[in-house]
BAGUFI-848070 format. One line per field, with one value per residue (C-alpha): residue in one letter; y, z, x; residue number from 1. Coordinates in Angstrom, 2 decimals. Layout:
BEGIN
rest: [A,...] $
py: [Y,...] $
pz: [Z,...] $
px: [X,...] $
nr: [NUM,...] $
***
This chain:
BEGIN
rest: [X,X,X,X,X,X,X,X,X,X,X,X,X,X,X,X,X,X,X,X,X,X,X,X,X,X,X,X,X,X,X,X,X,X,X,X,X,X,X,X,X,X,X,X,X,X,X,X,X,X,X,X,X,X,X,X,X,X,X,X,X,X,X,X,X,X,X,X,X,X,X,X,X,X,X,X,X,X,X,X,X,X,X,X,X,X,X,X,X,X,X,X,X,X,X,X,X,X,X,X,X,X,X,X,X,X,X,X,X,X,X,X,X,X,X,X,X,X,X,X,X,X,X,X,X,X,X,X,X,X,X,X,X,X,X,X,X,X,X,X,X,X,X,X,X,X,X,X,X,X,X,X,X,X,X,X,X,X,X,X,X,X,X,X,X,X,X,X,X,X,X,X,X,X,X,X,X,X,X,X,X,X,X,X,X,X,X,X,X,X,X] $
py: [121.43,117.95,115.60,114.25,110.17,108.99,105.58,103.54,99.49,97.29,97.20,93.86,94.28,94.99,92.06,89.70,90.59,89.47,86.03,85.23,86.54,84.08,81.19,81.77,81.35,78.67,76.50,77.87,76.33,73.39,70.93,72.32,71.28,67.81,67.16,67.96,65.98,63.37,63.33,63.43,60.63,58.12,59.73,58.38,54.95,54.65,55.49,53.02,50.64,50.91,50.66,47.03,45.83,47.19,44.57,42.16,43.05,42.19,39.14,37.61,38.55,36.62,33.72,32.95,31.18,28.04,25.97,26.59,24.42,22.35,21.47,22.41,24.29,27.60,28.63,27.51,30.97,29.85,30.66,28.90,28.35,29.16,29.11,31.80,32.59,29.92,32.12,31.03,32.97,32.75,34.11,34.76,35.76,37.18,38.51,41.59,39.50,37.13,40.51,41.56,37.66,36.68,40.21,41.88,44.43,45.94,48.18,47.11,47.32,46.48,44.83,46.80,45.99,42.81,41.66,40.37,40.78,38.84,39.24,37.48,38.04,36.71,33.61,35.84,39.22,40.20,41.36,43.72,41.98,42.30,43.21,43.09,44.24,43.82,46.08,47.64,49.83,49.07,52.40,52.73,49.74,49.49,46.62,46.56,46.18,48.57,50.21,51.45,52.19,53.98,56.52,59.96,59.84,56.67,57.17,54.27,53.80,54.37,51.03,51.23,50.94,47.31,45.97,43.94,44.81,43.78,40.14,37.87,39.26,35.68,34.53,32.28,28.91,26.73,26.91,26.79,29.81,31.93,31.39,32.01,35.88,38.64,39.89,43.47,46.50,45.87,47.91,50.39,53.54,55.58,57.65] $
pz: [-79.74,-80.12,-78.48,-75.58,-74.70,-71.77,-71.27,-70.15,-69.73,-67.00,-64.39,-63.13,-59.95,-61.70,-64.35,-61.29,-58.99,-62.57,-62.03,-58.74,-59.15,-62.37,-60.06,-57.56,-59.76,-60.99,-57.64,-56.76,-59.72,-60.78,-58.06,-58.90,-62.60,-61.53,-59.44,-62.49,-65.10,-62.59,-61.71,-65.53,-66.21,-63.17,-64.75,-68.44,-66.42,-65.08,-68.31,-69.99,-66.98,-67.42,-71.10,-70.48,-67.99,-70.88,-73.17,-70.33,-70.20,-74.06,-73.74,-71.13,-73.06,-75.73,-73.66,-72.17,-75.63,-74.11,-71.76,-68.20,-66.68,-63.89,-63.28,-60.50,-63.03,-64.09,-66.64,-69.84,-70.10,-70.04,-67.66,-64.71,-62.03,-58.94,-54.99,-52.69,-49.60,-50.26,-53.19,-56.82,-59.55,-63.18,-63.17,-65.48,-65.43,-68.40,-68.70,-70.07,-72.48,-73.23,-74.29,-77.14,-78.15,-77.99,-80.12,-77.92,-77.50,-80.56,-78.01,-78.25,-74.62,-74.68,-72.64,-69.60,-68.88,-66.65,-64.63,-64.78,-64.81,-62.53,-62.96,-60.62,-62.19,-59.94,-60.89,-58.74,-59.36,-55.61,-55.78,-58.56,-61.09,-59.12,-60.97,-59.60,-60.68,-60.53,-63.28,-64.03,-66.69,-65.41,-63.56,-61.51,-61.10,-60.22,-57.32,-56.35,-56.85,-59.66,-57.58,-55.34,-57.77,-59.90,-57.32,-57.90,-54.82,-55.74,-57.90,-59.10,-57.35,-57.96,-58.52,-57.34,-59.95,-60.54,-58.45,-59.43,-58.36,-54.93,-56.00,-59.07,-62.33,-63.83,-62.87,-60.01,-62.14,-59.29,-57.52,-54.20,-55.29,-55.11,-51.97,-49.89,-50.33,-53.15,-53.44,-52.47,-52.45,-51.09,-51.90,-48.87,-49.47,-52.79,-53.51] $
px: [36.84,36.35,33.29,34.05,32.95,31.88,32.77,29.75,30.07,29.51,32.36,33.74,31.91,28.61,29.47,30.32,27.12,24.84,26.75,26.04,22.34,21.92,24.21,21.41,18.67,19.87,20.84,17.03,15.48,17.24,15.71,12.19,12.61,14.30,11.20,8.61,10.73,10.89,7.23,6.14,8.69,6.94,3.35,4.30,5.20,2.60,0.01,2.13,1.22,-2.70,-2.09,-1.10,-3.91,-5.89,-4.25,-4.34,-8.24,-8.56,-6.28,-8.40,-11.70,-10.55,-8.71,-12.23,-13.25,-10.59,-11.71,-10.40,-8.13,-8.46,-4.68,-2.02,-0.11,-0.87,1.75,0.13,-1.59,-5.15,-7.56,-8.29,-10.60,-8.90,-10.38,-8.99,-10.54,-13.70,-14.16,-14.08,-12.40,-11.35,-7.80,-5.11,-1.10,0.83,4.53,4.80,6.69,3.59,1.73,4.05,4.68,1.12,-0.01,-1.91,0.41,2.31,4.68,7.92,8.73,12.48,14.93,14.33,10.60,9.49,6.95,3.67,-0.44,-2.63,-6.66,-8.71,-12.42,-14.92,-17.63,-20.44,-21.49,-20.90,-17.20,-15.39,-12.46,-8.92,-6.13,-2.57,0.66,4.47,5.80,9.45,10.92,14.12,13.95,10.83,8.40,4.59,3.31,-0.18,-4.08,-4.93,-7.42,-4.34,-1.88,-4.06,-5.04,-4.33,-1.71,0.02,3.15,5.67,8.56,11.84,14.43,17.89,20.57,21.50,18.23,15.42,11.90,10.75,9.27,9.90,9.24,7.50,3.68,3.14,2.55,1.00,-2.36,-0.20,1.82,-1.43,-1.72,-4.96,-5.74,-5.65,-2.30,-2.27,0.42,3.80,5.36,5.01,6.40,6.44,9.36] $
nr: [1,2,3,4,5,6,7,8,9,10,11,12,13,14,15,16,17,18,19,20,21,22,23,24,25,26,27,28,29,30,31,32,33,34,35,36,37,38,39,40,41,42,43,44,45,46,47,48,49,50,51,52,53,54,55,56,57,58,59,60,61,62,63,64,65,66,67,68,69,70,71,72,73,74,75,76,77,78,79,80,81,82,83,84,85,86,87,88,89,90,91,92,93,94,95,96,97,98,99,100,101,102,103,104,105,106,107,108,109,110,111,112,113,114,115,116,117,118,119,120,121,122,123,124,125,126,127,128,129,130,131,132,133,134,135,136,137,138,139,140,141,142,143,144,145,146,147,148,149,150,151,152,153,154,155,156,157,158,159,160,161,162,163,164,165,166,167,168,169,170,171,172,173,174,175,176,177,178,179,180,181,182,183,184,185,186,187,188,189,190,191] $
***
């Protein structure tokens, strides 16, 4: 008498209803990892973004030793007294590029970031230090007051392939370039 074996193994239906429940998981949760990866990718942009107003912060600490300027043009890198709105501030503009070249940044930030600080510190105690600005990785860019892009609901936008962020990437290097007002966001809309 001799044992008799039952043959037990998935049959192609079973083995093709796993596939198309796995293909369904997947379709399901691809986007919602894009989306995270994407949103801690514009997150680390935008740490790396405060980490350079922080530099920009120590750079003008330390610029404030030289005497301000009292020229039209602004693109020496000192500070300078500046009048906007019948107010007077001590301001200041640095590349992302004067940050590394000038030391106070050791980050080698590569080909693909651009852009500039502005602070505008006030000469009275009345009104808080304004900080703008117009940052790109090359893939998502920052423009704005730091008080806006900083918020908790702000996140950098992304660039198009091939495009250039929405205003120049170099400081405004005359008094008339500043205009008569703070620069504020312009960006609009935050993808």
């Amino acid at each position: 008498m001799g044992i008799k074996r039952k043959n037990s193994g998935f049959t192609l239906i079973e083995l093709l209803a796993v596939i198309v429940i796995l293909a369904l998981l997947v379709l399901v949760a691809a986007p919602a990892v894009t989306d995270i990866m994407q949103k801690s990718s514009k997150g680390n942009f935008k740490n790396e973004v405060v980490g350079m107003v922080s530099q920009m912060e120590n750079a003008f600490t330390s610029k404030m030793a030289t005497s301000f300027s009292t020229g039209s043009t602004l693109n020496d890198k000192k500070i300078h007294n500046v009048s906007i709105g019948g107010k007077s501030y001590a301001y200041l503009c640095m590349t992302l590029e004067d940050l590394v070249k000038e030391k106070y940044t050791s980050k080698n930030l590569g080909n693909a970031y651009g852009g500039y600080i502005q602070m505008f510190v006030p000469n009275s105690e009345e009104e808080a230090t304004t900080t703008y600005v117009n940052i790109t990785n090359g893939r998502y860019y920052m423009q704005g007051q730091m008080k806006d892009v900083t918020s908790d609901d702000y996140l950098p936008s992304q660039v198009a392939t091939g495009t250039a962020p929405q205003h120049d990437t170099s400081c405004p290097n005359t008094k008339e370039d500043l205009g008569d007002s703070l620069p504020s966001a312009t960006n609009g809309t935050n993808s």
